[in-house]
C-alpha positions in Angstrom: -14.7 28.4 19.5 -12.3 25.5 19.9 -9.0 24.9 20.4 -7.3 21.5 19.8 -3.7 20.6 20.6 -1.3 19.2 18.0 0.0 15.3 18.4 2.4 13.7 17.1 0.0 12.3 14.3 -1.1 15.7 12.9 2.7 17.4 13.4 3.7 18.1 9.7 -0.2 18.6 8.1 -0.5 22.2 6.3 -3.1 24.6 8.3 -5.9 24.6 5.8 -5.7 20.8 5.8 -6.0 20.3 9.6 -8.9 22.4 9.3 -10.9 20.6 6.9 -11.0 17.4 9.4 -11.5 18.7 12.5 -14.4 21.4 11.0 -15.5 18.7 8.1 -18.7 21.6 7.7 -16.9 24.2 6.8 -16.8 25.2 3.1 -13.4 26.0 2.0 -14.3 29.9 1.1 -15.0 30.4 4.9 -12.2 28.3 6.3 -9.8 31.0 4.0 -11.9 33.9 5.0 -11.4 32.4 8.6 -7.6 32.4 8.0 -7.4 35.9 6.7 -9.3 37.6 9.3 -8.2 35.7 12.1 -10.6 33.5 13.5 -7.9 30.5 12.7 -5.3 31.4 15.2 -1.8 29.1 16.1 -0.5 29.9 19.4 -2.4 32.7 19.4 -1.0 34.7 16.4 -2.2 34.9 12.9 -1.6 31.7 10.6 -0.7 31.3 6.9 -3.0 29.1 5.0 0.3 27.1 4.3 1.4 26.7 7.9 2.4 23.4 8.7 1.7 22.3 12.4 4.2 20.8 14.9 3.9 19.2 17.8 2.7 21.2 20.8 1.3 23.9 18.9 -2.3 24.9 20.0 -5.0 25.7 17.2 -8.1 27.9 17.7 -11.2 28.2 15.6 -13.5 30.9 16.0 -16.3 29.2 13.8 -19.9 28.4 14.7 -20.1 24.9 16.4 -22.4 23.6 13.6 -18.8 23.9 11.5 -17.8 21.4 13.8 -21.1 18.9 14.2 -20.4 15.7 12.5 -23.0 12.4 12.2 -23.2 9.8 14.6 -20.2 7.8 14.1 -20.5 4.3 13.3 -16.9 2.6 12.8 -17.4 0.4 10.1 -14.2 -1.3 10.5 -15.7 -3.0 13.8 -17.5 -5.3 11.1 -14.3 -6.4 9.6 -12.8 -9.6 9.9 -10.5 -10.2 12.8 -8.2 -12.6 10.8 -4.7 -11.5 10.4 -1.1 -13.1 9.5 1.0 -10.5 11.3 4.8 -11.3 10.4 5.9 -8.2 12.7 4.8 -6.1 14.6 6.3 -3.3 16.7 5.3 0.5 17.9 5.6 1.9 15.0 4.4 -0.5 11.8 3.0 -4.3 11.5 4.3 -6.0 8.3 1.1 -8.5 7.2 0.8 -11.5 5.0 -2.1 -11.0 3.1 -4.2 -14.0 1.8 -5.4 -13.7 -2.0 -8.8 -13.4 -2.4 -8.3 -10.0 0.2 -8.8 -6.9 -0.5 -6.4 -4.0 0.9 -8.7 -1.3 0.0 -12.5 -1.2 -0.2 -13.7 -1.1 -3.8 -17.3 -1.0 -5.4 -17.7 -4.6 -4.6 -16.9 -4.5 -0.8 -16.9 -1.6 1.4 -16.4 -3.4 4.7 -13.7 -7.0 4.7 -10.6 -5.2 3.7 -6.8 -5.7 4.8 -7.2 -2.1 6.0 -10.5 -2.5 7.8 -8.9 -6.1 9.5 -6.0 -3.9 10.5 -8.0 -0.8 12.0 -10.3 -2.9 13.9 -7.1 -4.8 15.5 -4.9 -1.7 16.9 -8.5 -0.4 17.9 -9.2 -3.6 19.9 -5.6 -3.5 21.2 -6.4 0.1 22.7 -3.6 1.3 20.0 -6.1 3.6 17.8 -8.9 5.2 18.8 -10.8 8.0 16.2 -12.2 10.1 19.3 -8.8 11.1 20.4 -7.4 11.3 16.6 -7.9 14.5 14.9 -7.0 13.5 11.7 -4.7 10.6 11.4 -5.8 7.0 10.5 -4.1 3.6 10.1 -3.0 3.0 6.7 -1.3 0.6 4.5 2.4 1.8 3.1 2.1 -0.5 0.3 -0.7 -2.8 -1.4 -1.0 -6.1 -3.4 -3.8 -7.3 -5.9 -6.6 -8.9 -4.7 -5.7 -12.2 -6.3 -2.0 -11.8 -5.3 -0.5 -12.8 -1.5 2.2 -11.4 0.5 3.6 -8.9 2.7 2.3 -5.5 3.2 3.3 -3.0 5.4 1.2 -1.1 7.7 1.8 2.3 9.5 0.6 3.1 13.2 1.2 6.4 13.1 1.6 9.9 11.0 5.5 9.5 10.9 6.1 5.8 9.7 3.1 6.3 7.2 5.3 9.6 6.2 8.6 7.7 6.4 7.9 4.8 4.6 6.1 6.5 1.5 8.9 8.5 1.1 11.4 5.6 0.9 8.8 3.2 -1.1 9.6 6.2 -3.6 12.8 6.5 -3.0 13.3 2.7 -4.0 15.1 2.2 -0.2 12.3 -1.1 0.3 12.8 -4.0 -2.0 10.2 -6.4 -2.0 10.7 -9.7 -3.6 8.0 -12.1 -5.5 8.0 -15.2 -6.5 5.8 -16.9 -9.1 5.1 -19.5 -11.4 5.7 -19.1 -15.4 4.9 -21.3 -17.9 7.7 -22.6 -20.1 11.7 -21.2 -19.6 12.9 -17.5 -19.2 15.6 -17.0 -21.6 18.3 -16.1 -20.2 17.6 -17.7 -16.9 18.8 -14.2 -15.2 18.3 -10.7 -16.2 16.0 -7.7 -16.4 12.9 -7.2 -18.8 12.3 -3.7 -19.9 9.5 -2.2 -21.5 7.2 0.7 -21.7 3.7 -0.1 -20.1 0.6 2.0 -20.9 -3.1 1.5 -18.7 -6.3 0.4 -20.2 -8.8 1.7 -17.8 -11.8 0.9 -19.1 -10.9 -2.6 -19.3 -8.4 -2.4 -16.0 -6.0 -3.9 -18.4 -2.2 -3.0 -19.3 -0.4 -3.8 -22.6 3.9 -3.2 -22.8 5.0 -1.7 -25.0 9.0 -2.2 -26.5 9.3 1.4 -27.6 8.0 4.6 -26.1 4.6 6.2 -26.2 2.3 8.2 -25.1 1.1 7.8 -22.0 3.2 5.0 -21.4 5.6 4.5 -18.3 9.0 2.7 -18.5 9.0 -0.4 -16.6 11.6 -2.6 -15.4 11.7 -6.4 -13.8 14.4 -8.1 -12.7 14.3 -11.7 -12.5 16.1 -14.8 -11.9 14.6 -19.0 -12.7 15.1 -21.0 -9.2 14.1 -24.1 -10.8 12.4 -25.6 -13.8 11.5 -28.8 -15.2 11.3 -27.3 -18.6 7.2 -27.0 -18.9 7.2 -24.7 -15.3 9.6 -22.5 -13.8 9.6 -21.1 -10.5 11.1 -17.6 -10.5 12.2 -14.7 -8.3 11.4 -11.4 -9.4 12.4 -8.3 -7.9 10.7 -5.2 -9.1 12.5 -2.4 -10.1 9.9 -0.8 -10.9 6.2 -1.1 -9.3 3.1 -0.6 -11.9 -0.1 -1.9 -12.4 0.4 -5.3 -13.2 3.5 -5.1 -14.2 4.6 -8.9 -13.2 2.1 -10.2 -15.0 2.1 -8.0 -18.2 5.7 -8.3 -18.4 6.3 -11.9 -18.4 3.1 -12.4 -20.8 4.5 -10.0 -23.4 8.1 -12.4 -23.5 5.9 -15.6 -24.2 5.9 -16.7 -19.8 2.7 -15.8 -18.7 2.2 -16.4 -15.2 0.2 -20.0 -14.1 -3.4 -19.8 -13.7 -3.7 -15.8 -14.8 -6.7 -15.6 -17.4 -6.2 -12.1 -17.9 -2.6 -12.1 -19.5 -2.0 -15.6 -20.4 -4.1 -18.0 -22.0 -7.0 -20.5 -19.9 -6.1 -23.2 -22.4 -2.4 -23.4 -21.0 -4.0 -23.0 -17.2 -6.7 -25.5 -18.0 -4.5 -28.2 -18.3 -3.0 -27.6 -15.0 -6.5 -27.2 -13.2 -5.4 -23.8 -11.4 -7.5 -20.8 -12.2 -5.9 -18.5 -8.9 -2.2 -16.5 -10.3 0.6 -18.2 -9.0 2.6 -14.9 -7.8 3.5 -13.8 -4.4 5.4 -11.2 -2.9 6.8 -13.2 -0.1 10.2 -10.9 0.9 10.6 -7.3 2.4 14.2 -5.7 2.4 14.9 -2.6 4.5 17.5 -0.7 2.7 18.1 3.1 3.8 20.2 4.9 2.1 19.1 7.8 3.9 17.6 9.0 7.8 14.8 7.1 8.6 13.9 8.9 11.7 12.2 6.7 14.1 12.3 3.8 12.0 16.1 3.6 11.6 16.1 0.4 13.7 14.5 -1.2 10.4 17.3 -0.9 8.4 19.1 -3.8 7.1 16.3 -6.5 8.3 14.6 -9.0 5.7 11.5 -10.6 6.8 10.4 -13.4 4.6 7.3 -15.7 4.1 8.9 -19.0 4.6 5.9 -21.1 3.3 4.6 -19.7 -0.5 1.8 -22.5 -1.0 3.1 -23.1 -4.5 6.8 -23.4 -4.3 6.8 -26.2 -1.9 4.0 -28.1 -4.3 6.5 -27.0 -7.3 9.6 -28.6 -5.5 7.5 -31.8 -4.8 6.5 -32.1 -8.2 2.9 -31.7 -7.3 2.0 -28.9 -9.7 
């Protein structure tokens, strides 16, 4: 048997779910089984499979300690890179400026360097997150950018930012700003693109669409020109919508594919430039609640802003 007490970071995880990390050896038929005859108790008394835990509450499982064994761990993280941009940080979230080239999640092609990993290794080292004392929660990113894409992303310390702020990234109550790099003029020099964009897996490609389809999800980009010298433009866009791509599909499909993207717009047009990395960057974060935010109402209202984009100065300067 053993008994774990609920923290803050697994308060709100369903029964069955808590089990499954704590007891990663037990098959699911017996964890029910478990549930049904007992042998899962919370605070003593017989648990529904959908129970959701709060804080406080004490858990026992009557299950053989094999259920329990895990592998020596190895915390991969520890071989991440220590390099971070941190714009803010406070208790409760960091907001980091990602480099391009970066990952934010591992991928087939590296396991180890990610934003995530960089991030993980950091509170660790601060004495902020250790696994041994976590039952089940684990730093994680609210947000994520393209690996050949820059800017902010937003990082959660604990269970109820990460639950907070994926709530209101759905809710459309954060507003995060880019700025990129087209070729030629937007026409008019303000408004919003609409469109229907459908994923190309296989290829990881989208195509938009200007009618509906199958499979196909409505996109929208709002966008405004901040200068041009009628070849460039440097623009603002502010997603009202967030899909795969969708910057870069968008403005291709209107005839303003981005500067140095290969995959959307043409290599002859970037060639003459001698840029092959995407000029885009998501450089501003709005908080905008409409609604509680719980421990993270002290956010609301605040902009933080990467005040250096390495393009837009060189596109002011004329250097591009």
């Amino acid at each position: 048997m053993k008994e774990f007490l609920i923290s803050q970071n697994d308060a709100g995880l369903r029964l069955d779910k808590f089990v499954k990390k704590v007891a990663p050896n037990l098959p699911q038929s017996m964890l029910y089984k478990a549930i049904r005859t007992k042998n899962i108790k919370i605070n003593g008394k017989r648990a529904e499979i959908s129970a959701r835990l709060q804080i406080g509450d004490q858990v026992k499982i009557f299950v053989a300690d094999e259920f329990f064994r895990k592998s020596k761990t190895v915390y991969d993280f520890l071989h991440a890179g220590r390099s971070l941009d941190i714009l803010y940080e406070d208790e409760n979230i960091l907001l980091l400026n990602k480099n391009a080239g970066l990952l934010c999640h591992p991928d087939d092609r590296e396991y180890i360097d990610t934003l995530i990993g960089r991030v993980t290794r950091y509170l660790y080292e601060k004495g902020e997150y250790d696994p041994a004392q976590e039952n089940s929660f684990v730093p994680a990113l609210v947000n994520r950018i393209d690996r050949n894409t820059g800017g902010i992303v937003i990082a959660a310390k604990n269970a109820d930012s990460l639950r907070i702020l994926n709530q209101k990234m759905k809710d459309r109550e954060l507003h995060k700003y880019y700025l990129c790099v087209l070729h030629g003029t937007p026409k008019p020099q303000a408004g919003i693109l609409e469109g229907y964009l459908i994923k190309d897996e296989k290829k990881n490609m989208v195509r938009v669409l200007r009618e509906p389809a199958a499979g196909a999800k409505t996109i929208r980009t709002k966008y405004r020109v901040l200068e041009s010298d009628g070849k460039l433009s440097l623009v603002e866009v502010d997603l009202l919508t967030g899909r795969t791509h969708q910057i870069r599909a968008h403005f291709a499909s209107v005839g303003h594919p981005l500067l140095g993207d290969g995959k959307y717009g043409r290599n002859a047009q970037n060639k003459a430039y001698g840029y092959k990395k995407q000029f885009l960057y998501s450089y501003k974060l709005q908080f905008d609640f409409t609604t509680d935010a719980g421990i993270l109402n002290y956010l609301n209202g605040k902009c933080f802003q990467v005040e250096e984009v390495w393009f837009a100065r060189a596109f002011r300067d004329g250097e591009l």
